[in-house]
N, C-alpha and C positions, 0 to 999 in steps of 0.2 A: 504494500500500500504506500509506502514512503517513498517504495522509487517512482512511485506511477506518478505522484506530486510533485518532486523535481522535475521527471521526464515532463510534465505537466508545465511549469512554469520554465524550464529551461525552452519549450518549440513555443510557449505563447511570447517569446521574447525576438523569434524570428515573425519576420512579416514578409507575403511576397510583394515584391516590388517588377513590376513588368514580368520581362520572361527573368527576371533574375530575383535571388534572399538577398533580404539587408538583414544583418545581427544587430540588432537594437541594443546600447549600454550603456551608462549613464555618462561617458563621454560621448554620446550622439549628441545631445545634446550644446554641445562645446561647438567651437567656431576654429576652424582647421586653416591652415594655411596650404597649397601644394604647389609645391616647386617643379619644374618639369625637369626629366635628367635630359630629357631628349625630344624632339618634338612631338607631341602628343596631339590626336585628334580628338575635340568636343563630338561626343557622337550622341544620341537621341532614345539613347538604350544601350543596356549592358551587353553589348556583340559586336563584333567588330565590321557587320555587315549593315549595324545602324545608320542613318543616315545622318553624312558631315555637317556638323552646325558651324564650327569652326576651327580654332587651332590654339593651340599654347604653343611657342616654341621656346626651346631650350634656354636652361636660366630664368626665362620667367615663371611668377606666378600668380595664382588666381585664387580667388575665395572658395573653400570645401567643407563640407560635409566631412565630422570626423568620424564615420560609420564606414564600416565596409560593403559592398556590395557586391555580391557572385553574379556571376551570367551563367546561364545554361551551359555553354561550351567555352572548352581552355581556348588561349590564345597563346603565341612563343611573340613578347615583347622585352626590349631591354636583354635580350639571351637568358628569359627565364618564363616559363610555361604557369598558366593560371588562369581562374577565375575573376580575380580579384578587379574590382572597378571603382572608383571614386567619382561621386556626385562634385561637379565643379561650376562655378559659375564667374564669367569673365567679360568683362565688357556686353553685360547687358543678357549673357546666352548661358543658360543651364542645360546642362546636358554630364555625362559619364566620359572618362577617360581610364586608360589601362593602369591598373593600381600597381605593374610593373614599375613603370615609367617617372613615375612622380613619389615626391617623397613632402610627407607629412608631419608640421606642426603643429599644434595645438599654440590656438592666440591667447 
């Protein structure tokens, strides 16, 4: 009964998000920074077949979401294979970028 309660409130913590999980945690909350290591594309969903909104390129960066977010299918970005996607928003355009690519402060 006690695992069913964890198992219970650890999935009510995930939420879906399009075709991809965001892990909800109490740094979600929190206001992220993301620096791009390399140029990164704003896409419209967590896949890398999303449609281009715009662009970060390298060195800069943009306002983010400090949650993680999975897509349905890995992707090889930065020479490293993954799910992982970052909610970004920059000059006006929200959208996802590959959580390979960019790296994360908390403001």
């Amino acid at each position: 009964m006690r695992a069913a309660r964890i198992l219970g409130a650890s999935m009510g913590a995930a939420a879906l998000v399009g075709a991809g999980v965001v892990f909800a945690s109490p740094a979600a909350a929190a206001s992220c920074t993301a620096t791009a290591l390399e140029t990164v594309i704003i896409r419209s969903s967590t896949s890398t077949s999303g449609t281009a909104l715009a662009q970060v390129n390298k060195g800069q960066s943009a306002s983010a979401s400090c949650a993680s977010y999975y897509g349905s299918s890995s992707y090889e970005k930065c020479g490293i294979i993954s799910k992982r996607w970052v909610k970004v928003t920059r000059s006006g355009v929200t959208g996802y970028v590959v959580g390979t690519c960019v790296t994360l402060a908390e403001n």
